[in-house]
N, C-alpha and C positions, 0 to 999 in steps of 0.2 A: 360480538364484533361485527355480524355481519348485518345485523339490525342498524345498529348505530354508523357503521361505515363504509362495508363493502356493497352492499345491495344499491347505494347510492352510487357508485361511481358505476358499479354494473348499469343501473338506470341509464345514468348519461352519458355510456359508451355506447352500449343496443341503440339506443333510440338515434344520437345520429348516427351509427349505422343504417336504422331502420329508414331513416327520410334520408338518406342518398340512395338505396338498395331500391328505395320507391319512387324516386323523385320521378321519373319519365311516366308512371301511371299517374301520379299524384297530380301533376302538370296536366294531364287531356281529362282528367273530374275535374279540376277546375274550372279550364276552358268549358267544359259541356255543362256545368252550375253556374258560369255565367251567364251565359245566354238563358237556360230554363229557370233563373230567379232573377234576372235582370239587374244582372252585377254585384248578385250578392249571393257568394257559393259559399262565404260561411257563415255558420251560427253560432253567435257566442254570449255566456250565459253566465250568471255568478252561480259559484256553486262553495259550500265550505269543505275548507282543507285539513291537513294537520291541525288538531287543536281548534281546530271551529275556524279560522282562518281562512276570510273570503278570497277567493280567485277570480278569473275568470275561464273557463274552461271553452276551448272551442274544436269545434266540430265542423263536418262537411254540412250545408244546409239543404236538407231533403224534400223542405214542401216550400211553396211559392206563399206568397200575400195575397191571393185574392179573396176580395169578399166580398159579401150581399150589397143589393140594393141600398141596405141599412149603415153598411159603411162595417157589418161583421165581418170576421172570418167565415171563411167558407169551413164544413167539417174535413178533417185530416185528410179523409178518402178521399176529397177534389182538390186536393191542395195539394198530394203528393205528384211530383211529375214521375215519369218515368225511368230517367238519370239517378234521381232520388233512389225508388223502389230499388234498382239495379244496386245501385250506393249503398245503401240501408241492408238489403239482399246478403251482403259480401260483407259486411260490416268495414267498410272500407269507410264510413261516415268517423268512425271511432280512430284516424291513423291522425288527424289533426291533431291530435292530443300528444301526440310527440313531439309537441310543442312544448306541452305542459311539464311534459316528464323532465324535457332539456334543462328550464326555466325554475323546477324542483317543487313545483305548486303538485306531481302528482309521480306516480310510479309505475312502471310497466304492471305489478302484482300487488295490488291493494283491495280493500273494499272500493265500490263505484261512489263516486260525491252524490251524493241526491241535493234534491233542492233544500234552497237555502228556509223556505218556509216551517220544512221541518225542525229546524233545531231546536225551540223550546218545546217540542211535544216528544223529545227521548227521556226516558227513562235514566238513570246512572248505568245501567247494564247497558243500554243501545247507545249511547254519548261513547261506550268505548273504541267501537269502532273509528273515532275521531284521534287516535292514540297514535294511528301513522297517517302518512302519505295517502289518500286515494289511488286507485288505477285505475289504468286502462278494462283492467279485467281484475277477477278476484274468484275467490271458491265460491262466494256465490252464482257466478255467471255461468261457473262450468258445473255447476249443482241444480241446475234448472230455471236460471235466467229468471226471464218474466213471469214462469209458469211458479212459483212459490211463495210462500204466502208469506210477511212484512215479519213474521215471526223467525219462520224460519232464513230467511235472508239477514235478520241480525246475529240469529245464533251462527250462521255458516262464519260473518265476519267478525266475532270476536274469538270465535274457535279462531280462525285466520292469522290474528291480532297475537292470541296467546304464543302459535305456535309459527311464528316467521323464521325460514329456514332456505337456504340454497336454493337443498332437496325441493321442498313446499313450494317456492314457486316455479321450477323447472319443473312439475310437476302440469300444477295449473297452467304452463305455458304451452306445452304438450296437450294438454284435453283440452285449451281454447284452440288449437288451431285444428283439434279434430272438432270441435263443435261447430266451427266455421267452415270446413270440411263437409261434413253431414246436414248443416243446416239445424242443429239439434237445439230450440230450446229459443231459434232468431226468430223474429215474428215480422216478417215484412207486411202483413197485412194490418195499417193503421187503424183499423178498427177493433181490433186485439189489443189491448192497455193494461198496464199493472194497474189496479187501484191507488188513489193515493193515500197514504197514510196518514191517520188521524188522529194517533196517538194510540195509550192503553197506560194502564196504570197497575204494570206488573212488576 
C-alpha cells in the first residue's frame, strides 16, 4: 500500500512544502545563476523514469559555456563559477528537482535517473532499478555516492527497489541530510567524476 499509493502523495506534499520552506533561498541562486551563466541558471536534461520512461529532469546549472578558440568547451574546472561550486558544495543544485517529484516524473527516495544513453547496456538485474520512480536521492547516495563502483550502486538500488518502506526511506532521508551535513561522499571538485558506464555482461 505504501509503494503503490501513500509514498506518492507523501512525495507531492514534502516537495511543496520543500519549495515554499525554500522559495527565499531558491529565489537569490537563481538571481546569482543568472548573471554567472548569462540567463541561464537551469540545466535540463533527459533522463529515464519509471519503466524507461523519458523525462526531463532539471537542476540549478553550475558551469557556464565557455569555450576554446575551436569553438570547444572549456574542461569542467574553468567552466565551473563560483555560485556553482557554492551550489554543487550544498547540493542545493539537486532541490530543482522538486519539480520533478511535484509533476510525478520522480520521488524524494528513489534510485538517481542516469543518463539516458545507458539503457540498452543494463543487464535484466540492473533495468530493475527502472521498476519505480527515480529520486532526488536513494541508498545509493547515502552508501557512498560517487565513490562506488557501477556494480555496487545497482546492487544498493535494487536491494532499494526490493525493500520500499516508510521506515526505508525516513531512513535515507535522515543520512542524506547528514551526508550533506558532513560533506560525506559530495565531490565539489570537478575533476573527481564517476566513470561512465559501459556495460557488463553479468
Amino acid at each position: 500500500m505504501y509503494r503503490s499509493f501513500f509514498k506518492r502523495i507523501i512525495d507531492f506534499v514534502a516537495a511543496i512544502f520543500g519549495l515554499l520552506l525554500l522559495s527565499p533561498l531558491l529565489i537569490v541562486v537563481t538571481i546569482g545563476l543568472l548573471f554567472a551563466n548569462r540567463g541561464k541558471p537551469f540545466f535540463i536534461q533527459l533522463r529515464p523514469g519509471k519503466d524507461g520512461k523519458i523525462f526531463k529532469i532539471i537542476k540549478f546549472k553550475t558551469m557556464n559555456e565557455k569555450k576554446d578558440v575551436l569553438g570547444n568547451l572549456l574542461p569542467d574546472a574553468q567552466r565551473l563559477t563560483k555560485i556553482g561550486a557554492f551550489v554543487r558544495k550544498t547540493s542545493l543544485d539537486e532541490i530543482p528537482q522538486l519539480l520533478n517529484v511535484i509533476k510525478g516524473d520522480m520521488s524524494l527516495i528513489g534510485p538517481r535517473p542516469l543518463m539516458t544513453q545507458y539503457l540498452p547496456l543494463y543487464n535484466d538485474f540492473q533495468k530493475r532499478r527502472h521498476e519505480v520512480r527515480p529520486g532526488i536521492t536513494g541508498w545509493a547516495q547515502v552508501n557512498g555516492r560517487n565513490g562506488i563502483s557501477w556494480d555496487e550502486q545497482f546492487g544498493f538500488d535494487v536491494f532499494y527497489v526490493d525493500r520500499i518502506s516508510l521506515s526505508m526511506d525516513f531512513k535515507i532521508f535522515l543520512m542524506t541530510l547528514s551526508s550533506i551535513i558532513k560533506k560525506k561522499g559530495i565531490y565539489s571538485d570537478p575533476n573527481i567524476r564517476t566513470f561512465y558506464f559501459e556495460g557488463n555482461d553479468k
